[in-house]
C-alpha positions as CSV (number, residue, x, y, z in Angstrom):
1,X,52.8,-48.4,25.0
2,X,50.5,-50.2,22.9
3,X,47.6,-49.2,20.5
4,X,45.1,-51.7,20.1
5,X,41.7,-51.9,17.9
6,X,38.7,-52.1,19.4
7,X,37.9,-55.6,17.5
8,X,36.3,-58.0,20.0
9,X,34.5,-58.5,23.2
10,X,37.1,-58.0,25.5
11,X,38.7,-54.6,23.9
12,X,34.8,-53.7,23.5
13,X,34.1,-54.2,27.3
14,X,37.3,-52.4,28.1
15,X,36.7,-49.5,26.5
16,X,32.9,-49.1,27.9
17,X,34.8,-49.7,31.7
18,X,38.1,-47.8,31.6
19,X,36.3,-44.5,32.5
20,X,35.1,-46.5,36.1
21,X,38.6,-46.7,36.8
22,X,40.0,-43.4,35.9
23,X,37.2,-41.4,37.7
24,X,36.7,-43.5,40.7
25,X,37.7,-41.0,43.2
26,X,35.7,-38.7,41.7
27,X,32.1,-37.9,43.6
28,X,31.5,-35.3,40.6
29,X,31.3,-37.7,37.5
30,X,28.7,-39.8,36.3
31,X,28.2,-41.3,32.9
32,X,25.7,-42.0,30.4
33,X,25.4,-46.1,31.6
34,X,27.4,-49.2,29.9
35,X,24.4,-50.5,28.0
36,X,23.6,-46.9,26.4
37,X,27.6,-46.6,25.4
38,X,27.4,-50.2,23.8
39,X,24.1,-49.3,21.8
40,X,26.0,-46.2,20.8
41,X,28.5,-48.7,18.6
42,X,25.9,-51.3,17.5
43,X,25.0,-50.5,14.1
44,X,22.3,-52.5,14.3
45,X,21.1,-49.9,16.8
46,X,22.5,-46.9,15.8
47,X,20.9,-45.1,13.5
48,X,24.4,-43.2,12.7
49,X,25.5,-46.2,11.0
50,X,23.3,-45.8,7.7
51,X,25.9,-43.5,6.4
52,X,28.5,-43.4,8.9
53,X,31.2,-45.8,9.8
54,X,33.4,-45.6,13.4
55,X,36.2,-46.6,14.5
56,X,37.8,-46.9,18.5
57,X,40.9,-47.8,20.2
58,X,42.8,-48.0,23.5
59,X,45.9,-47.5,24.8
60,X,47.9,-49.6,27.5
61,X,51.8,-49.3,29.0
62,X,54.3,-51.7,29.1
63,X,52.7,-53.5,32.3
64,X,49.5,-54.5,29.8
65,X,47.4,-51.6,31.8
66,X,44.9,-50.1,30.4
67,X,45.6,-46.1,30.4
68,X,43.5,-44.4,27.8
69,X,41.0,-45.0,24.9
70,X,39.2,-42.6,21.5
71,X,36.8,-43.2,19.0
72,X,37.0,-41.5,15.4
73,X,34.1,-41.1,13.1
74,X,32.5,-39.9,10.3
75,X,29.4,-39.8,8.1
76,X,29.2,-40.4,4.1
77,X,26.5,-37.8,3.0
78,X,28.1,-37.3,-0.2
79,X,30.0,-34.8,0.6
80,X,33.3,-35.5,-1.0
81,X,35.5,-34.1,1.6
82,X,33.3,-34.6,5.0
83,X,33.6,-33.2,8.2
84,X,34.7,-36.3,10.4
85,X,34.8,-36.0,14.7
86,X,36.5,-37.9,17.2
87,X,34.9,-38.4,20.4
88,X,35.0,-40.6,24.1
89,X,38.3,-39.2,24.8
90,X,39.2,-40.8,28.2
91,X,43.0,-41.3,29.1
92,X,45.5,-40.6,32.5
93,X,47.7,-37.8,32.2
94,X,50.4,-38.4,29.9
95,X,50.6,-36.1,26.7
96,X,52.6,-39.3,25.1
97,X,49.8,-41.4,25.5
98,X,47.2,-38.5,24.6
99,X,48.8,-37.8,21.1
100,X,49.2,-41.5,20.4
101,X,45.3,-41.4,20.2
102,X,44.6,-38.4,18.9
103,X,47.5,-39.1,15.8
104,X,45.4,-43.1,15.5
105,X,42.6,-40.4,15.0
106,X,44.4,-38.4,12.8
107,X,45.4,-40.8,10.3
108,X,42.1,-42.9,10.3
109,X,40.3,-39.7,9.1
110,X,42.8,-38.8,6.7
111,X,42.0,-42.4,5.0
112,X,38.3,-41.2,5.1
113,X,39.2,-38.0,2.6
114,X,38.4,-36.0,6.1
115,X,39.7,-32.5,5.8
116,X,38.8,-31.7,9.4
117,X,37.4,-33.0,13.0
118,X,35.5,-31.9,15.5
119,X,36.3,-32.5,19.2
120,X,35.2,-34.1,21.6
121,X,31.9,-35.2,19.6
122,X,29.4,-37.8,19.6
123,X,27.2,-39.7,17.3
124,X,24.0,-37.7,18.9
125,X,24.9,-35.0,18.2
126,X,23.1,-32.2,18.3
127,X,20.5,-34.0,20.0
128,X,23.3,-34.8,22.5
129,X,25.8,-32.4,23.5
130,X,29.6,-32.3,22.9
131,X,32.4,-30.4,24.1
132,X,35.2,-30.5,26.3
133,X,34.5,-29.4,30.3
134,X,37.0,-26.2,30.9
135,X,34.9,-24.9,33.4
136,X,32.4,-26.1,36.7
137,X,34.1,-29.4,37.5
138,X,33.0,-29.3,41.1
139,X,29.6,-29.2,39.3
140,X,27.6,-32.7,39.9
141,X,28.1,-34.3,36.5
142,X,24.6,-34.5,34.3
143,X,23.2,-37.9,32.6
144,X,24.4,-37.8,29.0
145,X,26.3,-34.6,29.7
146,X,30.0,-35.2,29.2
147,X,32.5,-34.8,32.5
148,X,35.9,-34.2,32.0
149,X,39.4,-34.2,34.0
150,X,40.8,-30.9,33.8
151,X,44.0,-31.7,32.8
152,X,42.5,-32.7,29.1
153,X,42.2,-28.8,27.7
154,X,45.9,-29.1,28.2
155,X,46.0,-31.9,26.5
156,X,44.2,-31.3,23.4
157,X,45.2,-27.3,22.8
158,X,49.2,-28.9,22.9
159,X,48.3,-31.3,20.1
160,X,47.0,-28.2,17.8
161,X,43.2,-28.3,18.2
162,X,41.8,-25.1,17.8
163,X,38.6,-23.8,19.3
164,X,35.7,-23.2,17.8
165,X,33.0,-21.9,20.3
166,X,32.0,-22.1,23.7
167,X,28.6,-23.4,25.6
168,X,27.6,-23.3,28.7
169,X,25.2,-24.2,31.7
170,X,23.3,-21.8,33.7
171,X,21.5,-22.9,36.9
172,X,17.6,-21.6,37.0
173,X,15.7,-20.7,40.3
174,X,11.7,-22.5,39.1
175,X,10.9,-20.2,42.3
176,X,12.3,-16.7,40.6
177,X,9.2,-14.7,40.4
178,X,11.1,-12.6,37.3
179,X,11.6,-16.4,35.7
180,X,7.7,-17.0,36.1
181,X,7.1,-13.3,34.9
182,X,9.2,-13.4,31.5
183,X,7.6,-17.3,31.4
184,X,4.4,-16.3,31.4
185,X,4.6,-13.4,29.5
186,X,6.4,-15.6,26.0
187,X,3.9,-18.2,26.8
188,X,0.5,-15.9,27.0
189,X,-0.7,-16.4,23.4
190,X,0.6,-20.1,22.8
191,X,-1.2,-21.1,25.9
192,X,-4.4,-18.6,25.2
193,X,-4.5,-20.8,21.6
194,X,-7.3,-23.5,21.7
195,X,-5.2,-25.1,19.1
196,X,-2.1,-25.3,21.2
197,X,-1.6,-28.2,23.7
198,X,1.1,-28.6,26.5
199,X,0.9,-31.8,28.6
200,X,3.3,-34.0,30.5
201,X,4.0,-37.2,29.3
202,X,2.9,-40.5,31.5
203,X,5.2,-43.0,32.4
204,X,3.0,-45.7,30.5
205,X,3.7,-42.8,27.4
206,X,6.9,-44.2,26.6
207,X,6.2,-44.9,22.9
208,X,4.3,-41.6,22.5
209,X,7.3,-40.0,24.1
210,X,9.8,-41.5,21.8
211,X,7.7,-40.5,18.6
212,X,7.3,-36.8,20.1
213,X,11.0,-36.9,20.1
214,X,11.7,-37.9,17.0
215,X,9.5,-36.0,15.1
216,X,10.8,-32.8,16.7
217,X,14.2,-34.2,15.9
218,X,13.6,-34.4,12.7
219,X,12.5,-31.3,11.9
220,X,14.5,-29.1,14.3
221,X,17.9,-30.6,14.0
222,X,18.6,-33.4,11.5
223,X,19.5,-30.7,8.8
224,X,22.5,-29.8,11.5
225,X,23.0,-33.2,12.0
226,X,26.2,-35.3,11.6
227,X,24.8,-38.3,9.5
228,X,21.5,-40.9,9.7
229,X,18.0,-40.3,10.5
230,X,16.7,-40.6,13.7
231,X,14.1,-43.0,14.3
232,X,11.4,-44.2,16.8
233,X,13.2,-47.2,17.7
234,X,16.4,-45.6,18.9
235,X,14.6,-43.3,20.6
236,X,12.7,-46.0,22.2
237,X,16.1,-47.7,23.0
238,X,17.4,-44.5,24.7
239,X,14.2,-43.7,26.6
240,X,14.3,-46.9,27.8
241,X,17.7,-46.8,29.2
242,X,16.6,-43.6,31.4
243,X,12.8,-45.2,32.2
244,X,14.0,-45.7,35.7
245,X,14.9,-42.3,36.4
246,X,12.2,-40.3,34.3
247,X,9.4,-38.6,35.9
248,X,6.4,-37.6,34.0
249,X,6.3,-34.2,35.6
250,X,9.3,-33.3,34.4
251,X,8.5,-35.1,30.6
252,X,6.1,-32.4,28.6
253,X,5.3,-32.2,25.1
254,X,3.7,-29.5,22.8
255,X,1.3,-30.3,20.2
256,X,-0.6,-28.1,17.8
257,X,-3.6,-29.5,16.2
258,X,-3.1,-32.8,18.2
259,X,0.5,-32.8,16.2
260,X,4.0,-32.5,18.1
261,X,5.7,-29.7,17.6
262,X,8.2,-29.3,21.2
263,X,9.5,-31.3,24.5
264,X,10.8,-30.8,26.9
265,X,12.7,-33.8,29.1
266,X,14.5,-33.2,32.2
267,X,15.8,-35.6,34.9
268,X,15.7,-35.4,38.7
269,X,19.1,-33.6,39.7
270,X,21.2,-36.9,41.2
271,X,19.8,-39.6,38.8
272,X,23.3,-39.6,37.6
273,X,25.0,-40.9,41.2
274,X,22.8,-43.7,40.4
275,X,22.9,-44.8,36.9
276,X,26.9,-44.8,37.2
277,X,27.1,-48.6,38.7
278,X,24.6,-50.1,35.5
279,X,24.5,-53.3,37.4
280,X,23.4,-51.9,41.3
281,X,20.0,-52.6,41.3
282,X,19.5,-51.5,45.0
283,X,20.9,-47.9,44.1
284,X,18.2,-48.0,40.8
285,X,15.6,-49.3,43.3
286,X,16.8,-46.0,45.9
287,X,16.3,-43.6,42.6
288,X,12.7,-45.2,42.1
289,X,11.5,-43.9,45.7
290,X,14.3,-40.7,45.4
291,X,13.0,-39.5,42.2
292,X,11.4,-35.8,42.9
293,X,12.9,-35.3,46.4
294,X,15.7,-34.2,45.3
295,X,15.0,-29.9,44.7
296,X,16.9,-29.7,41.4
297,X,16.7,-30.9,38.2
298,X,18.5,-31.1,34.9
299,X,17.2,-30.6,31.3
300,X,18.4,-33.3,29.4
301,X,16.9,-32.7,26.2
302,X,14.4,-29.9,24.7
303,X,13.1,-29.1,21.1
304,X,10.8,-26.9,18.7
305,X,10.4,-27.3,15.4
306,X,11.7,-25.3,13.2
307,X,8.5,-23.8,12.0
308,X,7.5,-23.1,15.7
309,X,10.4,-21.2,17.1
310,X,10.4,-18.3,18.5
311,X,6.5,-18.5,19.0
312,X,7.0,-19.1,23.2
313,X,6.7,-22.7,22.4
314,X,9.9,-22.9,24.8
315,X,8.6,-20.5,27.0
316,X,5.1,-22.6,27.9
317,X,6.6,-26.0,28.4
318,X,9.1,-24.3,30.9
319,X,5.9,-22.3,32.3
320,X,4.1,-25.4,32.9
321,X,6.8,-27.4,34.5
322,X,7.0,-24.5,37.0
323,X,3.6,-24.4,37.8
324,X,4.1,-28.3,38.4
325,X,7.0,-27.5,40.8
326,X,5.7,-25.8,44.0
327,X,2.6,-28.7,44.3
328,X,3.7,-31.0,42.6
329,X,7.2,-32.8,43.0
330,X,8.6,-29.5,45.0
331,X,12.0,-28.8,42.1
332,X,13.5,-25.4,42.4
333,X,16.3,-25.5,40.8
334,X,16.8,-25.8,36.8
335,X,19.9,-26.5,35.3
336,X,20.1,-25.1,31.8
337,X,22.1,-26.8,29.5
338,X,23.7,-26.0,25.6
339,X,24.0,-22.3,26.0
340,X,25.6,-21.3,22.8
341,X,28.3,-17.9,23.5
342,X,26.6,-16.5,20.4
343,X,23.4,-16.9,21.2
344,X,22.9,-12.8,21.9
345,X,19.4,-12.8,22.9
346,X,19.5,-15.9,24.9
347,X,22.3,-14.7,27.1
348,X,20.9,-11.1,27.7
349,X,17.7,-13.3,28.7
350,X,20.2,-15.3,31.4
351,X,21.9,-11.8,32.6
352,X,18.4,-10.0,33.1
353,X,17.3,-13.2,35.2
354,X,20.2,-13.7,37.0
355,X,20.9,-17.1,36.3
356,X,24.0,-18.5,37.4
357,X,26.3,-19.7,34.6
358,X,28.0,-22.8,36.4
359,X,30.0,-24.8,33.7
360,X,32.1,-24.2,30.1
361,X,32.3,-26.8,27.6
362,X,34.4,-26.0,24.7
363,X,34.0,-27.6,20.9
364,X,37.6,-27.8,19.2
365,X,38.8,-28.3,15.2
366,X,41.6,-30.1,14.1
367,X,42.4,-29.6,10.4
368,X,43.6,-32.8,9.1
369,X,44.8,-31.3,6.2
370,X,46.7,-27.3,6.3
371,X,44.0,-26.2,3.5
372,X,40.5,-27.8,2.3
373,X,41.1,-28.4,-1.1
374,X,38.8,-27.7,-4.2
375,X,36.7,-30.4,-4.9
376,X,35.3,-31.9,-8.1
377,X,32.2,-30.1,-7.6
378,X,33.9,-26.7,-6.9
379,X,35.9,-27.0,-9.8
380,X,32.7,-27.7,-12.2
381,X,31.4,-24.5,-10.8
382,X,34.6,-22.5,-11.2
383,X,35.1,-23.2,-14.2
384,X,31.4,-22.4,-15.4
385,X,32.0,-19.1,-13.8
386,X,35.4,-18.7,-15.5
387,X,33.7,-19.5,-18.9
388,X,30.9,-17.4,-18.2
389,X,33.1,-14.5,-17.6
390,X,35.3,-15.3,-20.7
391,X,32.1,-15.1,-23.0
């Protein structure tokens, strides 16, 4: 077997393509589309890349084949021992092969004075999920939403990652009078507010759409966030990419005082059978006259502010793409995406509904080193504290 950088062109367009291959007999997966994965690693595009650095290989046997490929990263915040991530874990099943990447991976990081990794990752994330599929691969595979083979939990628990926490999708009936009941009821005063707006987004909205975005980014999940800012003309890249397969029914914003403060974006249920081959225009045309047939859709991404949680923000943009549902583009089903295991309140919510929970993604650690070790920073302060208790 061979390791090889990710240096050129041809490695470049190898490693966007090998997944084509290894899931082609699969009717379930579907994948974020080549152009999006190439502006992913464009630093000129990326806004990851103000204070982050990556770094990707692949992996071929002795006949030159191509069998696997990874990606390691990790973002300079001035942290002196960060937090690094390796991500776009794609490889047949051979646990040889598997640990040859993840110990490139490895050592890469360790260069970087990482102390641990998170797996599988991306550079979106939060604002795009993570996580390893254990869990609802007969599920139809979401746009953005990783897909896994299920040999690969196998795979990565042998090499030592450890787990860290669970998420997971629940499926939503927009038809469930209890759903429009505990909707309406967490969205009465927001909506009742003069100062409150919620409003779908036109398909001529693109720019106002990718401002709403970031803005709510911004303020909701950059301080989570791996590295870089977020801004309007990445969004505007990424929006792009999906303009095809957006609907403006299913694109809502929430403004107070005329100034974003939630979205909400989803995208009709089988856009993904059609954004896998980038380069069929016929099947794009087919999802141009398709989208809104189809009766389910998926939430791709959705916001608040942080200042504007737990108001029913949430609550009315959900209540208002229901009452768009029945006369409108005729969706009944919802798939819920990002369900955090700890999220108490959220679950009991799910439960009392009876929402179906149809898929488990899991988030891993590896500890590159056995023990993070006391930085210079830490050592200032201990031995302040030491002095202060000596005097």
């Amino acid at each position: 077997m061979q390791i090889l950088r990710v240096c050129d062109t041809e490695t470049a367009k190898a490693f966007v393509h090998f997944p084509v291959r290894l899931y082609k007999h699969n009717t379930h997966w579907g994948h974020m589309g080549h152009q999006a994965l190439y502006q992913l690693f464009d630093p000129e595009r990326n806004p990851f890349f103000q204070h982050g650095e990556a770094e990707r290989w692949i992996i071929t046997n002795f006949r030159g084949d191509m069998i696997g490929r990874i990606a390691a990263f990790v973002c300079h915040t001035g942290q002196e021992l960060p937090t690094g991530s390796i991500g776009f874990f794609e490889c047949i099943d051979h646990p040889k092969a598997a640990f040859a990447l993840f110990d490139h991976c490895k050592q890469w990081l360790e260069r970087k004075n990482v102390w641990q990794a998170m797996a599988p990752h991306n550079m979106l994330y939060p604002l795009m999920p993570g996580g390893l599929l254990t869990d609802g691969f007969e599920e139809e595979a979401l746009c953005g939403v990783p897909y896994h083979q299920p040999y690969y939990q196998n795979l990565f628990e042998s090499y030592g990652f450890e787990l860290q926490h669970e998420q997971h999708h629940y499926l939503a009936d927009l038809f469930s009078q209890d759903l429009q009941r505990v909707c309406r009821a967490k969205a009465a005063d927001i909506l009742a507010d003069q100062d409150f707006c919620v409003r779908a987004f036109d398909k001529k909205d693109g720019a106002e759409l990718a401002q709403t975005v970031t803005e709510v980014y911004q303020h909701a999940w950059e301080p989570q966030a791996d590295c870089g800012v977020m801004n309007v003309g990445s969004m505007e890249d990424l929006l792009a990419a999906l303009d095809p397969f957006l609907d403006e029914k299913t694109a809502w914003g929430a403004f107070y005082k005329e100034q974003p403060v939630g979205f909400f974006l989803c995208l009709p249920g089988d856009a993904q059978k059609y954004i896998r081959s980038s380069k069929n225009v016929i099947n794009k045309v087919k999802m141009l006259f398709q989208a809104g047939s189809e009766p389910k859709i998926t939430a791709l991404l959705m916001g608040v502010k942080q200042d504007f949680q737990h108001k029913g923000i949430a609550a009315a943009l959900l209540q208002q793409l229901i009452n768009e549902a029945p006369s409108g583009k005729k969706y009944r089903w919802l798939e819920m995406a990002g369900i955090e295991e700890n999220n108490a309140r959220l679950l009991q919510i799910m439960q009392q509904l009876e929402m179906k929970k149809i898929k488990t993604f899991r988030q891993y650690r590896y500890l590159i080193r056995e023990a993070k070790p006391i930085t210079t920073n830490e050592q200032r302060v201990s031995s302040a504290q030491l002095k202060t208790q000596v005097e």
